[in-house]
C-alpha positions as CSV (number, residue, x, y, z in Angstrom):
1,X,29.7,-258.5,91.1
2,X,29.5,-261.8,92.5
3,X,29.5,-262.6,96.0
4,X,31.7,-265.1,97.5
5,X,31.4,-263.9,101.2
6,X,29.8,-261.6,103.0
7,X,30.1,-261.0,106.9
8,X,28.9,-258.8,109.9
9,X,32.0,-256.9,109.5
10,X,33.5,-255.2,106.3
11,X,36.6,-254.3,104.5
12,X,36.9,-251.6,101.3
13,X,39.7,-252.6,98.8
14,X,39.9,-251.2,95.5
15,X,42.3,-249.2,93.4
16,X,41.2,-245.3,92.2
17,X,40.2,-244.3,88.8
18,X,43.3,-242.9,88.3
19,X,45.1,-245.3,88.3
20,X,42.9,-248.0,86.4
21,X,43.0,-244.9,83.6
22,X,47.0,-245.7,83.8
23,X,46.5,-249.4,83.7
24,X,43.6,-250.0,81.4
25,X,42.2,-246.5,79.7
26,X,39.0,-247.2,81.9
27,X,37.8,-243.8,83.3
28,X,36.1,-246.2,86.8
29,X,37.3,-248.3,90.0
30,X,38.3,-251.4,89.9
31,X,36.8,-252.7,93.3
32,X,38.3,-256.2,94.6
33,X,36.5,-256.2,98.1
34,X,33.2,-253.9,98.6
35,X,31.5,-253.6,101.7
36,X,32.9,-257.2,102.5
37,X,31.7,-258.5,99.0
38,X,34.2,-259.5,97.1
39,X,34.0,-259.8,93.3
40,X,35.9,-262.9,91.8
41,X,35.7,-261.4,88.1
42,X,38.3,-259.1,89.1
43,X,40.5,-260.6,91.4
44,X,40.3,-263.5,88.2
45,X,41.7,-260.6,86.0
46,X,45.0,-260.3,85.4
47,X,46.5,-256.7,85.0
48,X,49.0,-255.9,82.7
49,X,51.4,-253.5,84.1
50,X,53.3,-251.6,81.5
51,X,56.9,-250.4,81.2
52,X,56.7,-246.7,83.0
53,X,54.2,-248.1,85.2
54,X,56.3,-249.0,88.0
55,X,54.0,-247.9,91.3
56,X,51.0,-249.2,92.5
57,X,48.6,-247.9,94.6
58,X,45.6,-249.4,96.8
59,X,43.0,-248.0,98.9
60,X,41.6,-249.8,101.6
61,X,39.6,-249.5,105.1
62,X,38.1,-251.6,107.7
63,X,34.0,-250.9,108.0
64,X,32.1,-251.2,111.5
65,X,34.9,-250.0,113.9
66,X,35.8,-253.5,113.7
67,X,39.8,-255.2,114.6
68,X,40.6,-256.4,111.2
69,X,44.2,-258.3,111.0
70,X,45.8,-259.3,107.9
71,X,48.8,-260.9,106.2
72,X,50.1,-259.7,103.3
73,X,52.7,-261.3,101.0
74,X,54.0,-260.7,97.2
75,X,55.6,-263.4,94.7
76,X,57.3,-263.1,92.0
77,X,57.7,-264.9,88.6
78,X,60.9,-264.0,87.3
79,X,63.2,-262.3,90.1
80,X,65.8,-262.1,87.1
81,X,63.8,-259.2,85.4
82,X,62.2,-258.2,88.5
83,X,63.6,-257.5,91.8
84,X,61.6,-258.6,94.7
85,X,58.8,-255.6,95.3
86,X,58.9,-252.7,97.9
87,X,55.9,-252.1,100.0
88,X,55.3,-249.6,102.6
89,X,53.0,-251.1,104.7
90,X,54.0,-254.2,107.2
91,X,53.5,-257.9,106.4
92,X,51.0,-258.2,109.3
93,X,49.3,-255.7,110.8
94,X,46.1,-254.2,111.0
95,X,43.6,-252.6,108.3
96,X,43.3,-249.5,109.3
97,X,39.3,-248.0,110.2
98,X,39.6,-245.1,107.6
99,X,40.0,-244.7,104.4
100,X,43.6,-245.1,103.3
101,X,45.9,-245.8,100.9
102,X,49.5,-248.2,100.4
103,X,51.5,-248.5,97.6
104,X,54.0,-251.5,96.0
105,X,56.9,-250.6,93.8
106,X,57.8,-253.3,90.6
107,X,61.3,-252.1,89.7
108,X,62.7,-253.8,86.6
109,X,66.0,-255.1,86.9
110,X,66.9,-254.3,83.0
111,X,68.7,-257.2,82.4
112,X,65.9,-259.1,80.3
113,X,62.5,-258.2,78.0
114,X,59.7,-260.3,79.7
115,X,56.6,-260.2,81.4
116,X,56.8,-261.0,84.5
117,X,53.7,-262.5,87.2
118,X,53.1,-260.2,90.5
119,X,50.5,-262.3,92.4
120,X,49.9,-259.8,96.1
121,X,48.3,-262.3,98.6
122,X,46.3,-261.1,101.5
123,X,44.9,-262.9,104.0
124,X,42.1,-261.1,106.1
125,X,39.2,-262.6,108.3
126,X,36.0,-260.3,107.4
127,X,34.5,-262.0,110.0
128,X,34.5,-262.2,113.8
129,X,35.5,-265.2,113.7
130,X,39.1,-265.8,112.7
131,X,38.4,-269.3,111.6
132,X,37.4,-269.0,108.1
133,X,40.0,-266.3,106.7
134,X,39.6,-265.7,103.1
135,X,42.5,-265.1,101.0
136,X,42.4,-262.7,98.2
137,X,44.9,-263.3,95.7
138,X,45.4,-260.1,93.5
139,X,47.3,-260.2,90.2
140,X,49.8,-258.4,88.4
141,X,51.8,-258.9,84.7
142,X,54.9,-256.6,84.8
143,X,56.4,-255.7,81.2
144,X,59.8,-255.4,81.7
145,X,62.3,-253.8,78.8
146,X,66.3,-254.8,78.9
147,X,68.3,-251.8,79.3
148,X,65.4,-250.2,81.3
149,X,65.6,-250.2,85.2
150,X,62.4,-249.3,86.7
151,X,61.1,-247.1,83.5
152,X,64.6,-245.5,83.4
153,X,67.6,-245.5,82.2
154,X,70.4,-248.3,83.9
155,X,72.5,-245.0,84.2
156,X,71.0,-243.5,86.6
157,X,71.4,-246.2,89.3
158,X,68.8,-246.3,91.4
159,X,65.1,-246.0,91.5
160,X,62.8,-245.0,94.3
161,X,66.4,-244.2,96.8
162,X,66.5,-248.0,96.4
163,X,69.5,-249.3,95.2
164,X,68.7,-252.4,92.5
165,X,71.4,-254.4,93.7
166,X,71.0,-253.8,97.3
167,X,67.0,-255.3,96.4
168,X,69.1,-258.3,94.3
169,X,71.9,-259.3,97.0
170,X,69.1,-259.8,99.6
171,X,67.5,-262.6,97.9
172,X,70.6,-263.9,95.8
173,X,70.4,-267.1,97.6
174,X,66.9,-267.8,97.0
175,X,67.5,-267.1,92.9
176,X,70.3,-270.1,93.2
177,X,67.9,-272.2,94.3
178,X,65.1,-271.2,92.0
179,X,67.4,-271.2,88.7
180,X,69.0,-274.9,90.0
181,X,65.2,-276.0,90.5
182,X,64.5,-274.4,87.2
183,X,67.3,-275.7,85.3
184,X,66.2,-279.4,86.5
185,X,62.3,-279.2,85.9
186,X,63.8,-278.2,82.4
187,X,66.1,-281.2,81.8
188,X,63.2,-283.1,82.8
189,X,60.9,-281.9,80.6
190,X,63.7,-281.8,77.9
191,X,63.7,-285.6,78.4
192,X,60.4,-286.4,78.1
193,X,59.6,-284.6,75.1
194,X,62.3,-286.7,73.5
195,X,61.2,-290.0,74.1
196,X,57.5,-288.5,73.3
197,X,58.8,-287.4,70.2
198,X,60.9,-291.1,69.4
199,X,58.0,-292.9,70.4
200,X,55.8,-290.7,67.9
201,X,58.3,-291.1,65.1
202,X,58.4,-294.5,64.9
203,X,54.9,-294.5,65.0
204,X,54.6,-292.5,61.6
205,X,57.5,-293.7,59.8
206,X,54.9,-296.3,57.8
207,X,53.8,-292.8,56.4
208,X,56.8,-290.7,55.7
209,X,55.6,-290.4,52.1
210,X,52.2,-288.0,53.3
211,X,53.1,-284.9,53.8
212,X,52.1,-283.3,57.3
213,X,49.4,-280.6,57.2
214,X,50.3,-277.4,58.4
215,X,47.3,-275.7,59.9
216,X,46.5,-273.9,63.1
217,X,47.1,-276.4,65.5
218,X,50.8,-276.7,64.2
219,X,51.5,-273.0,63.7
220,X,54.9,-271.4,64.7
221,X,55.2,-268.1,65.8
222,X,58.3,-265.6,64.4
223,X,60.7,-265.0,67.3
224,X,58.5,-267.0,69.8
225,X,57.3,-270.2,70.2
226,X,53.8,-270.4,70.3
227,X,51.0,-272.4,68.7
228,X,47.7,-270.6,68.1
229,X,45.4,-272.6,70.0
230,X,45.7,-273.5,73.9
231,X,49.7,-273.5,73.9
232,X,49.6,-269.5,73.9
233,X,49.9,-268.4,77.5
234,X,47.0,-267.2,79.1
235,X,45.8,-264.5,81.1
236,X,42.7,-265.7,83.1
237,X,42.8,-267.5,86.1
238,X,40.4,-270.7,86.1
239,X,38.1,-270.8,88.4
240,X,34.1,-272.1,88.2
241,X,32.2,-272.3,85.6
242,X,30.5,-268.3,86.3
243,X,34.1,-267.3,86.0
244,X,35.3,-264.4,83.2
245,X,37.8,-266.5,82.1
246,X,36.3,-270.3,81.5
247,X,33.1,-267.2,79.6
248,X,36.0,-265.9,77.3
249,X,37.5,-269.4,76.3
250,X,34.2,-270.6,75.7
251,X,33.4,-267.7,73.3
252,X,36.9,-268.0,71.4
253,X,35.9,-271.8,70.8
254,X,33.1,-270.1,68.8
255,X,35.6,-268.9,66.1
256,X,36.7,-272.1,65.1
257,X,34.6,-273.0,62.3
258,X,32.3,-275.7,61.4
259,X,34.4,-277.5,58.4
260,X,32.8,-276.3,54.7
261,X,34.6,-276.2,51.6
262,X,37.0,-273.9,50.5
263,X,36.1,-271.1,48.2
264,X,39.1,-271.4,45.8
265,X,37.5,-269.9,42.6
266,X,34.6,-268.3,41.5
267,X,32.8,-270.9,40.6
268,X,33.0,-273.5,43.9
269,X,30.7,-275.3,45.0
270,X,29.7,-276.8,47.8
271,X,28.9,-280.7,48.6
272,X,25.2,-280.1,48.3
273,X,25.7,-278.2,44.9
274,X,24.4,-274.8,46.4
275,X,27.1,-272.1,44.2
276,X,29.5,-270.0,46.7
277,X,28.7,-266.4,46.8
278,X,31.1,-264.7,43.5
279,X,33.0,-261.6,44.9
280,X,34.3,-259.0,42.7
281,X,37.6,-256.9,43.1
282,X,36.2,-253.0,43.1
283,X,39.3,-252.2,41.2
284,X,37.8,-254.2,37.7
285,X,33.9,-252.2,37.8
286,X,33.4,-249.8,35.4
287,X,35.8,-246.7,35.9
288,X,34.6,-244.2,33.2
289,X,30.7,-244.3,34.8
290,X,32.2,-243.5,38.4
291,X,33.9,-240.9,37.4
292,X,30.7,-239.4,35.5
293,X,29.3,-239.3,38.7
294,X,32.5,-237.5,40.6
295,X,34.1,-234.8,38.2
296,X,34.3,-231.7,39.2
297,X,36.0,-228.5,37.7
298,X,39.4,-227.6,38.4
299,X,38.4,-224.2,39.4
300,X,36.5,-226.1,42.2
301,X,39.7,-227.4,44.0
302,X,43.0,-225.5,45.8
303,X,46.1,-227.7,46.4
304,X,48.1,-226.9,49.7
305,X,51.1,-228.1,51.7
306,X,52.4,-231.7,50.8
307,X,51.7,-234.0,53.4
308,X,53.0,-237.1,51.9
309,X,55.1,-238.0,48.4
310,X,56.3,-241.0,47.2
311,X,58.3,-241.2,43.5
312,X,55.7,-240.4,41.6
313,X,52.3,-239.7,44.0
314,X,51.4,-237.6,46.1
315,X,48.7,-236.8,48.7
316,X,48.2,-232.9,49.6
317,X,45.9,-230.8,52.2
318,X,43.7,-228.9,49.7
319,X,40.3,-226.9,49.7
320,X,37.2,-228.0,48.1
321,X,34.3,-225.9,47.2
322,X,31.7,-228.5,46.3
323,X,29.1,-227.2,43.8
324,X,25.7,-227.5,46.5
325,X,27.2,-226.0,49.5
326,X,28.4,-222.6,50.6
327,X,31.2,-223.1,52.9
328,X,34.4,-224.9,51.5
329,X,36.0,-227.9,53.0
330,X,39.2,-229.1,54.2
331,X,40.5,-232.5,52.3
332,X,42.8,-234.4,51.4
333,X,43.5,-234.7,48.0
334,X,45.6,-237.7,46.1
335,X,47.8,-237.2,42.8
336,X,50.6,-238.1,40.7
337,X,53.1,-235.3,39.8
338,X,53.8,-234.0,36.2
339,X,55.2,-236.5,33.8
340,X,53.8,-239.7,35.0
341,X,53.0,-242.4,33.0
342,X,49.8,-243.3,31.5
343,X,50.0,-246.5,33.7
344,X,50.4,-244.5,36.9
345,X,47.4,-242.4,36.6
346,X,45.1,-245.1,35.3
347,X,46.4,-247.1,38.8
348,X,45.3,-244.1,40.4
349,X,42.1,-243.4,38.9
350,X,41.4,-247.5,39.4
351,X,42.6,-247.7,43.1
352,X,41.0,-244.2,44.1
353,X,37.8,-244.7,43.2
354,X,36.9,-248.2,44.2
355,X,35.1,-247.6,47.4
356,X,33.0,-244.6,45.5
357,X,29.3,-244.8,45.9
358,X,29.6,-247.4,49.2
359,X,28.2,-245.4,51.9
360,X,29.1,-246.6,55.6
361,X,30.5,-244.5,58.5
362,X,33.5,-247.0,58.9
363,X,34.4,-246.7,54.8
364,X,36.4,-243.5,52.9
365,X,33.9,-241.8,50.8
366,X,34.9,-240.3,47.6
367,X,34.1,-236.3,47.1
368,X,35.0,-235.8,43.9
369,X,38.0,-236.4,41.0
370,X,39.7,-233.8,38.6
371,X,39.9,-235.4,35.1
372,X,40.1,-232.5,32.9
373,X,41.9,-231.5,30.7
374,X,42.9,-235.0,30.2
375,X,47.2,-234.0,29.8
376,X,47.2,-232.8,33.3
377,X,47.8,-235.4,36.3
378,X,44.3,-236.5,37.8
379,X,43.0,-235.8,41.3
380,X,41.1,-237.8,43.5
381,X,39.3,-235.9,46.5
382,X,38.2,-237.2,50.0
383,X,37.0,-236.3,53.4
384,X,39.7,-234.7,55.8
385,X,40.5,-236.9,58.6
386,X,42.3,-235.1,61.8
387,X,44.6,-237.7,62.4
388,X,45.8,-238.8,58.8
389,X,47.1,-242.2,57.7
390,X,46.8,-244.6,60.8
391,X,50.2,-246.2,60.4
392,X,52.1,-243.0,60.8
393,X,49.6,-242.3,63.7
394,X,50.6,-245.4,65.3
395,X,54.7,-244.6,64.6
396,X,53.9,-241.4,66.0
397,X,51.8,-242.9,69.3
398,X,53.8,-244.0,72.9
399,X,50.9,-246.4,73.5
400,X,47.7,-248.4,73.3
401,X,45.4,-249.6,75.7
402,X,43.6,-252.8,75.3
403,X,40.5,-251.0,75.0
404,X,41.1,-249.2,72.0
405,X,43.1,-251.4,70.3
406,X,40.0,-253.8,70.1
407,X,38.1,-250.8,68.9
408,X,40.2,-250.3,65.9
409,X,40.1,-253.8,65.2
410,X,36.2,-253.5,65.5
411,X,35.8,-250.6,62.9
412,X,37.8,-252.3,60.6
413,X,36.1,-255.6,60.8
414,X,32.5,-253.3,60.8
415,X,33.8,-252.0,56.8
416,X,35.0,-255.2,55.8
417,X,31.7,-256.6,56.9
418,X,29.8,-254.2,54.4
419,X,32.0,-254.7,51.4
420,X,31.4,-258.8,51.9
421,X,28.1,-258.3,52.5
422,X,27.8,-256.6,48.9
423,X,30.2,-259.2,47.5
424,X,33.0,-257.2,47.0
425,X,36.9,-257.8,48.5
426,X,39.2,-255.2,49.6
427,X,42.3,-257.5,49.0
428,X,45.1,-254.9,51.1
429,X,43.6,-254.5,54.2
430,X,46.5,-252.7,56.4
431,X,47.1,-249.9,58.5
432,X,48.8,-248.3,55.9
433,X,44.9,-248.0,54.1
434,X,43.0,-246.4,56.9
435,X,42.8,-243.0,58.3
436,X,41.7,-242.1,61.6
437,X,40.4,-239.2,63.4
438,X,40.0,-237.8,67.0
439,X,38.7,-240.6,69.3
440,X,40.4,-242.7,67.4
441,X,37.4,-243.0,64.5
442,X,39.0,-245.5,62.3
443,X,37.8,-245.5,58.7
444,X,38.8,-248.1,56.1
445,X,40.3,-246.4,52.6
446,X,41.4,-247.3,48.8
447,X,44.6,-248.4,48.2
448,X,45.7,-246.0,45.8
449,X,49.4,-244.4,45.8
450,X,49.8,-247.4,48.6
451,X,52.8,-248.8,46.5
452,X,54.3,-245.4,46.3
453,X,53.8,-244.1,49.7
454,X,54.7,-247.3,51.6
455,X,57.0,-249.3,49.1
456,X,58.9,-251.3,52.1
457,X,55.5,-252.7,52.4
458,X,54.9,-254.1,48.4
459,X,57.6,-256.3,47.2
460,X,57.6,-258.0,43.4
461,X,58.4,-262.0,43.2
462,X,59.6,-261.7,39.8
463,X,56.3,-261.5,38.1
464,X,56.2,-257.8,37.5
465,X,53.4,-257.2,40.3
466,X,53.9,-255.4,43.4
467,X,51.8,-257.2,46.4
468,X,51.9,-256.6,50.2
469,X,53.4,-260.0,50.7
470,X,53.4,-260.5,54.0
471,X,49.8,-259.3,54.5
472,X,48.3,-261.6,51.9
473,X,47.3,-265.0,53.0
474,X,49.1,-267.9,52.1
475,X,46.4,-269.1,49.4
476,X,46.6,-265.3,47.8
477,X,50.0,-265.8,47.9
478,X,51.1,-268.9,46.6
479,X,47.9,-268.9,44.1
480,X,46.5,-265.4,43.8
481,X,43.1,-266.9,45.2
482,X,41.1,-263.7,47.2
483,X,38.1,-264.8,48.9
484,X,36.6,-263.0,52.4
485,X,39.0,-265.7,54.4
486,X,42.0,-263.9,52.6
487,X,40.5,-260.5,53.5
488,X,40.4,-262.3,57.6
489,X,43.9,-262.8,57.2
490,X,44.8,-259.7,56.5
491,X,42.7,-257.9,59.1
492,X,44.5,-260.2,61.8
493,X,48.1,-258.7,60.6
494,X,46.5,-255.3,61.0
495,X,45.8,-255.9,64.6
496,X,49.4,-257.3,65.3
497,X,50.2,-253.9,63.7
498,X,47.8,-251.6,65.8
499,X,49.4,-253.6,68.8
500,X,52.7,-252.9,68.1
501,X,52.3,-249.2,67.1
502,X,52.9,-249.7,63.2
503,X,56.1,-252.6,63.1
504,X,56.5,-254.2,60.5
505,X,55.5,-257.6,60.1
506,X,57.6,-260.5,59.5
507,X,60.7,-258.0,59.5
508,X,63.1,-260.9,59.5
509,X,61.8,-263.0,56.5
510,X,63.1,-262.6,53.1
511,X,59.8,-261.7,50.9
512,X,60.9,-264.4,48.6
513,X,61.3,-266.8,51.5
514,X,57.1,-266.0,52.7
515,X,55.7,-268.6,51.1
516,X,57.9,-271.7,51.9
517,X,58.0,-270.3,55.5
518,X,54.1,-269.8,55.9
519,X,53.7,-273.1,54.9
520,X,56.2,-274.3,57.3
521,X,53.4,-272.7,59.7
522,X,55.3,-269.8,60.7
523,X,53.4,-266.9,62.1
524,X,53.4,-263.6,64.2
525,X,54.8,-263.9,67.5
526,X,52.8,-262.6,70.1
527,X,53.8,-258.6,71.5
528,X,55.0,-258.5,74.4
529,X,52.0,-256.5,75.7
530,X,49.0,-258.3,73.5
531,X,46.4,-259.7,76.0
532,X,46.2,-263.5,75.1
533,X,42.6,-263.2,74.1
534,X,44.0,-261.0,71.3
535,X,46.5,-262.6,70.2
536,X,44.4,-266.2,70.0
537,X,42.0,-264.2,67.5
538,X,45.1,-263.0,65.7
539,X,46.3,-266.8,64.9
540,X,42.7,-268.3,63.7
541,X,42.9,-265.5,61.4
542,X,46.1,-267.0,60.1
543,X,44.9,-270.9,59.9
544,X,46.6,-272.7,56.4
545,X,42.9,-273.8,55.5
546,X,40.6,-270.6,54.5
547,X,37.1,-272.5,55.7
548,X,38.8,-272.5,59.0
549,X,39.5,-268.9,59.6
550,X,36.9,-267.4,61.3
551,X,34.3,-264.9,59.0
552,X,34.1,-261.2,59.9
553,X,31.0,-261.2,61.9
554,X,32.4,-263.9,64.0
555,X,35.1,-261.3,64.4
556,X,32.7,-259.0,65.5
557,X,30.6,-260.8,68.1
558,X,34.2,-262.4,69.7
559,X,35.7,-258.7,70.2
560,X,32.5,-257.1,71.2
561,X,32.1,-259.9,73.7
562,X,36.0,-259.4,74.8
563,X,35.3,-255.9,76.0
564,X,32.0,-256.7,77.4
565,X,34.3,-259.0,79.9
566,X,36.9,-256.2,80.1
567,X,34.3,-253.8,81.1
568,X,32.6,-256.3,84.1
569,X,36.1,-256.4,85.5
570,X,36.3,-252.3,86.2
């Protein structure tokens, strides 16, 4: 912790492991004031309070027998979504000498979906002087849901034996005043940005023949405005230059690349001649010599229940009795039913094998394939995982903390890393093609039976080719160019999946539409509950120009630093 003051007498404020488990999925105490030191990286931390979190609970006490007055006061960002907050202790009073506890209520109004800034201010002199009285400014970000009045249904009328418009009516005055202020800061700002905009087009009209760039710094976001640099709002509080949130900015400055040319083909170069690395598509190796090495006998192999069918594949629970052990395993096995093409099971055969013989604990392994007698439909055999695909596990999940949302992300990024790093592209990096397991063990997988299992998620432009279109990056689209940057951009749609439990990206956009509207700089929007650090990784991943995205390792070291920070806070 770092100290900022530290007197003959002492105060205890903190909030209980409990409740930080609620808040953050962090099994510790978040201590604000400790034996009269108080720590700035967590009063600089802004808390994200979700939907059926609507109570709040502090602990406090006053050290040393010692008179300790304070004065307490709570504001507000958006008293439309949020009523003003209930708390039962008094505005001024005095901390009491033992260990005790009081709590504020958030209710959501239900009349908008917003986040909304608590900011609790107390004053309190930890000192015997009353002087120099510190002020410890504690804060909150409410996600509020329309239709939802403090994590329950409008219906039922009131929350807490409060009534929601009793809580409106006393401060209806004061939201006059605010939404006239409001409404004129906007015209203002309205105004300005049109003679800025004027000023700037009659600047550029001698060039109305170039056509304007569209990279990161002019992205839009679906459904929100946003740009992906410094326009995204932002969580941490500035402070000095030891704060948590000047460290994090710094380290997300580190992701913007140093400019080098952009691996377009196989054979680019760069300006001092030097060849780019050549990465191969798994799918094209040799399939006939992997599956040497993998056949196994029929005999060897006991379908199950069905656990997931598409129009013509299928993926089963079976048993395995492998030929060197004893004891046969649980697995999952994937098929293609009787009377499928010839084209089907060579797709299958291609896509299943393609991570076979890559060995790393965040990669699918193959266990064997059934290829004999060649009439009958193939199988393709794999380690059981306890959780199964990861996109129905997110569908199925009521939520994510930030924690392990950023260790999904990390696994992923961990197996990319090793297929790069052997010069090989995955090229369909989704949810939809991992599997996880208890403790959320994310594993990276084929693609095979992908197009059948998950067609909303493949769409053909007219050029007989199914493609995840709105995972592929814009060069992959628009030219069918896959490099490790393409592979980046598709890694930063997974995450904007893992944080919104499995939607579907770009829901709204016609797949024919994708490439005109990408260009356009079009992106994600941010979810509603994606920390800002997040989200700002998301959109470099989704830059126009590939040598600006940042490379998987980069990935790696900005995430892993990103909990680090989380973890100093608790």
């Amino acid at each position: 912790m770092a100290v900022v003051d530290q007197c003959s007498s002492s105060l205890n404020l903190y909030v209980d492991s409990d409740d930080v488990k609620k808040l953050l999925g962090v099994n510790s105490q978040l201590w604000y004031v400790q034996n009269g030191t108080v720590n700035k990286y967590a009063l600089g931390y802004v808390v994200v309070v979700p939907p059926h979190v609507d109570l709040l609970t502090f602990h406090w006490q006053a050290l040393g027998g010692m008179t300790m007055p304070y004065n307490m006061s709570v504001q507000v960002g958006n008293r439309e979504a949020l009523a003003p907050p209930v708390y039962n202790i008094s505005d001024q009073s005095i901390v009491p000498t033992y260990p005790s506890s009081w709590t504020i209520r958030l209710i959501c109004t239900g009349k908008l979906t917003t986040q909304v800034d608590v900011t609790i201010t107390i004053k309190v002199p930890m000192s015997t002087s009353l002087v120099n009285t510190p002020t410890l400014n504690i804060r909150r970000k409410k996600i509020c849901l329309r239709g939802k009045v403090g994590g329950i249904s409008e219906r039922d009328g009131e929350v807490g034996g409060i009534s929601v418009e009793v809580l409106e009516a006393r401060h209806s005055t004061t939201v006059v005043y605010i939404t006239i202020s409001c409404l004129g800061v906007f015209l203002l700002v309205v105004a300005f940005l049109a003679i800025f905009n004027h000023i700037k087009n009659n600047k550029a009209r001698p060039n109305t023949g170039r056509r304007r760039g569209t990279g990161a710094s002019e992205q839009r976001t679906v459904g929100r405005s946003a740009a992906s640099g410094g326009n995204v709002p932002n969580n941490q509080v500035s402070g000095d230059s030891g704060g948590a949130g000047k460290t994090s900015q710094s380290s997300l400055s580190e992701l913007r690349r140093s400019p080098q040319p952009t691996n377009t083909t196989a054979t680019t170069t760069t300006t001092t001649g030097s060849p780019e690395p050549q990465y191969t598509d798994p799918r094209l190796s040799d399939i006939s010599a992997k599956l040497t090495g993998l056949s196994v006998n029929k005999e060897t192999l006991k379908l199950l229940e069905v656990e997931q069918e598409g129009t013509f594949g299928r993926v089963y629970h079976a048993v395995y009795q492998p030929p060197d052990q004893k004891q046969p395993l649980s697995v999952t096995v994937k098929t293609v039913i009787d009377g499928s093409s010839e084209v089907q099971r060579s797709v299958l055969l291609s896509e299943g094998v393609m991570l076979a013989g890559l060995n790393h604990d965040q990669l699918l392994g193959v266990l064997g394939a059934v290829v004999t007698p060649p009439e009958a439909p193939p199988c393709i055999i794999f380690p059981r995982s306890s959780q199964g695909n990861l996109k129905r596990f997110l569908q199925g999940c009521h939520t994510l903390v930030t924690r392990e949302v950023v260790g999904v992300g990390v696994q992923v990024l961990q197996a990319l890393s090793f297929l790069h790093s052997r010069l090989l592209l995955h090229k369909d990096v989704a949810t939809r093609n991992c599997v996880v397991d208890e403790g959320l063990h994310v594993k990276l997988t084929d693609c095979a039976l992908a197009r059948d299992l998950f067609p909303s998620d493949y769409h053909c432009l007219g050029d007989n080719e199914n493609r995840p279109i709105k995972w592929l990056a814009l060069e992959s689209l628009a030219h069918k160019v896959f490099t490790p940057a393409a592979d980046v951009w598709s890694w930063g749609v997974l995450l904007w999946e893992v944080m919104t439990l499995g939607q579907q990206p770009y829901a709204e956009i016609d797949p024919f539409e994708m490439s005109a509207v990408l260009r356009q700089g079009v992106r994600l929007a941010q979810p509603i509950n994606c920390p800002d650090e997040l989200f700002k990784a998301m959109t470099f991943c989704w830059t126009t120009a590939p040598r600006e995205r940042p490379t998987v390792d980069e990935l790696v070291i900005y995430l892993t630093n990103f909990q680090q920070h989380l973890d100093r806070y608790v």
